[in-house]
N, C-alpha and C positions, 0 to 999 in steps of 0.2 A: 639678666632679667628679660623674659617674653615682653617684646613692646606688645601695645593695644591690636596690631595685625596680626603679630602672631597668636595672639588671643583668639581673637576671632576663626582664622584659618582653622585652629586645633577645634572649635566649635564646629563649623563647618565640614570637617573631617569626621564627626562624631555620627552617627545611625540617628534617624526619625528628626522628624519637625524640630526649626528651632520658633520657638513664640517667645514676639518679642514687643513688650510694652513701647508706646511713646511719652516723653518727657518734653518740659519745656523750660524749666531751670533744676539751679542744683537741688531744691528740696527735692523735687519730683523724683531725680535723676536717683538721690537715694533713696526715697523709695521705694521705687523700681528694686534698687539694689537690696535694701532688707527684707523684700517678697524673696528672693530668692533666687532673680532672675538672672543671666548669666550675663544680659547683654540687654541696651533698650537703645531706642531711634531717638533720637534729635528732630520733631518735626518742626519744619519752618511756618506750617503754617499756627502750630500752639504758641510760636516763640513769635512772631507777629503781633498775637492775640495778646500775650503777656508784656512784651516788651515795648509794643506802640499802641496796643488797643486798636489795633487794625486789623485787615482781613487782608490773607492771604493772594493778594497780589500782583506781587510784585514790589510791593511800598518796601520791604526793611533789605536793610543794605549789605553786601557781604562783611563788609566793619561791624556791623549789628548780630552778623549770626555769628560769625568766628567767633567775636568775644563772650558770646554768651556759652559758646559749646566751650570756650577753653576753660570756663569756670566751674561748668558743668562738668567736665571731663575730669580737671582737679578734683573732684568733689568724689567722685569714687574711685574703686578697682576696678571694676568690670566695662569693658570697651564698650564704647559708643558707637553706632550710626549717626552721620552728621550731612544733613540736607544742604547741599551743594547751590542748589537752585538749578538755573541755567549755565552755571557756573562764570555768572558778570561780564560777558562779553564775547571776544573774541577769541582763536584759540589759545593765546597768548596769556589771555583771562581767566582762562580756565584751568591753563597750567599753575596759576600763582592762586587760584583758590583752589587747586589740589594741596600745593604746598603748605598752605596756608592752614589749610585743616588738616595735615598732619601734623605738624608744628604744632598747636594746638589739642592733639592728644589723640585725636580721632582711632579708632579703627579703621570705618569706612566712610568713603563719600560716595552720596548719589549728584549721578548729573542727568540732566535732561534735555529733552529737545523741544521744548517750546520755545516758544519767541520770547521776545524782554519786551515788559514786563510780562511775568506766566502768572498763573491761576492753580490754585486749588481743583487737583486731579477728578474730584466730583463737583467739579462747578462748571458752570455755563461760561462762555465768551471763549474758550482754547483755541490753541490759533499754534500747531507745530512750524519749525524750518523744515527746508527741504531737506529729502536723506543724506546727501551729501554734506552738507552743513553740519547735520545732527556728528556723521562719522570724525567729520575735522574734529568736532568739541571732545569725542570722546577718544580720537587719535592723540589726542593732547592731553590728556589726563592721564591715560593707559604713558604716554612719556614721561611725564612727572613720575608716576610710581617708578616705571623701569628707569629713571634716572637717578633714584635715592631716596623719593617721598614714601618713605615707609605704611603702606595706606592701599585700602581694599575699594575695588572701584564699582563702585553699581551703577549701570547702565539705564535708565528708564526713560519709555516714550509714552509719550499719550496720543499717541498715531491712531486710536482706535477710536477716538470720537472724532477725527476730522476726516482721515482717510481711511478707514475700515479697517477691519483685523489683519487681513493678508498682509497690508502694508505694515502695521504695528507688526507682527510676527517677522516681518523680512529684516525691519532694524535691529530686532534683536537677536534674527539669527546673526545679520553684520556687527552690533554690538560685542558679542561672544568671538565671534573671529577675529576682531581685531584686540581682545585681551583683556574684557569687563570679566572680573570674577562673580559676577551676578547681574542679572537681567532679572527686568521690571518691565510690566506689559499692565498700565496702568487701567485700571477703569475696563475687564471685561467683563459680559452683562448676565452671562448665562455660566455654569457648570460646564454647558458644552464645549464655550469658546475657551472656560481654564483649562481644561483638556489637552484641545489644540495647541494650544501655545505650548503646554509643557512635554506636549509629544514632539512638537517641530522645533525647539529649539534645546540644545545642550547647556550642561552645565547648569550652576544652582540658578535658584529663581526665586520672587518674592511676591506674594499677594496681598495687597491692602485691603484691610478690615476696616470698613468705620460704619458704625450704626448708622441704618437711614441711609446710607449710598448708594453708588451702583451696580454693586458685587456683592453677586452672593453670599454669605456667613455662614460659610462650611463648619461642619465641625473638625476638628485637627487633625485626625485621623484620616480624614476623606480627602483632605489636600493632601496629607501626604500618600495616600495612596494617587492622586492625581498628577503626583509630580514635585510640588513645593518643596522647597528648603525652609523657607523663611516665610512666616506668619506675623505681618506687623500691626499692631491694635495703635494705629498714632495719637488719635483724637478722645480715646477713653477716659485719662487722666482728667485732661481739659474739661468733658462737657459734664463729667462728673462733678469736680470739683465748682464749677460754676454753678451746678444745679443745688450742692451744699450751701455755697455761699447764699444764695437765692433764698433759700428755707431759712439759715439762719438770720438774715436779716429780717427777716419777714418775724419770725418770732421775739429778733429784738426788737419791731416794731412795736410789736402787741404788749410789750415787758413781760417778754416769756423767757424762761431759761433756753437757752440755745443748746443742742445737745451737741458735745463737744470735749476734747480728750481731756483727760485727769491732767493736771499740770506736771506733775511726775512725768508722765509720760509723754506727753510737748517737750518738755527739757529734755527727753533722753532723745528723741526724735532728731533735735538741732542738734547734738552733741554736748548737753550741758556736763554729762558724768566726765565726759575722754579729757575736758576743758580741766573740771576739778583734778582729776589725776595727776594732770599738766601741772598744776599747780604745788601737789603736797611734793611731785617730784624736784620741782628748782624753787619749792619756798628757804628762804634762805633759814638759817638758823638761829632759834633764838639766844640771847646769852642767858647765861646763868643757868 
């Protein structure tokens, strides 16, 4: 059987754009998976929001996101992206939460180069390590995979709100040299700088989508003629689904009907038919 890497690879191997939803537990993760999508991100910062009602960081713990991506990961077929952070430390650290997120089911991991604790890639207070620091984290991850951690490595700096694009663009040409299968050049502000990047650096690359941020909202076509591999929509699921909640409340306030799925269709959602099935297959037999 193809693990969750080789999944991905064979994706990646494939012609044009991949677009790829974010999740933030297993409901989400499937469905993601019943839209039809081949593949979605694990973002830390939805899995924060859901899991501590907090903000994106640095507060949840690498304990906190493996377990949530390993249950997430159970929960479907189709590979995941699993948000690494800073990868908890030292390189040493980074090595055992590569491992960690393969074990766990992963596809790929991203890692970055912010300081501990980091920030949400469109927020204020960022604060990267120096290049050489950044390379150690991700010389140690790229060892973990080529050591056995069956698991795809995405590279990403936010070097572009502290130190300017040259400098984001140079780690990620060093990112790719030393054996990220994907590079992330977070938060560029114009068309012209995702250009640059995808012209000056090799090998696949990923651009972040999130409504209201600081990257432009290509249409998919135009990244890929730009250069992109990878299209990731992280925070969609989340500000929707919180914008649902919002209105529903508000109409249970008033004692108004909530517009909300047929309960048929809630149960087939969670699994309630695959459960029965379960059931007629080892219900034991009646006598007589």
């Amino acid at each position: 059987m193809p693990t969750p890497a080789d999944r991905l690879r064979a994706l990646l191997a494939r012609p044009g754009l991949l677009s790829m939803p974010g999740c933030h537990d297993t409901i989400s993760a499937k469905l993601v998976e019943q839209a039809g999508f081949p593949t979605a991100f694990m973002s830390g910062f939805a899995v924060s929001a859901v899991r501590l009602g907090l903000p994106d960081t640095g507060l949840i713990s690498y304990g906190e996101l493996v377990e949530q991506g390993r249950t997430m990961c159970e929960a479907v077929s189709i590979p995941l992206f699993g948000d690494g952070d800073t990868g908890f430390g030292n390189p040493l650290n980074v090595k055992r939460t590569v491992e960690g997120y393969a074990r766990a089911g992963f596809g790929c991991i991203m890692i970055e180069d912010q300081i501990m604790p980091k920030r949400c890639g469109h927020t204020r207070g960022k604060a990267v390590v120096p290049r050489e620091e950044a390379l150690l984290r991700l010389r140690a991850a790229v060892d973990a995979r080529n050591e056995g951690s069956d698991i795809l490595i995405m590279a990403r700096t936010d070097a572009r709100a502290t130190d300017g694009l040259d400098e984001a663009i140079a780690r990620c040409q060093a990112f790719a040299k030393i054996g990220a299968d994907i590079t992330f050049l977070e938060a560029p502000l114009s068309e012209a700088e995702m250009r640059r990047y995808c012209d000056e650096v090799p090998g696949h690359k990923m651009v972040n989508l999130i409504e209201f941020g600081k990257t432009p909202l290509l249409p998919l076509a135009r990244l890929e003629a730009i250069g992109y591999k990878i299209a990731v929509y992280p925070l969609t699921l989340l500000s929707v689904s919180i914008k649902a909640m919002r209105a529903a409340l508000e109409r249970i306030r008033r004692e108004e009907t909530a517009d909300v799925l047929d309960f048929a269709e809630l149960q087939a959602v969670v699994g309630f038919p695959e459960y029965y099935a379960g059931e007629e297959r080892y219900a034991a037999p009646r006598e007589g």
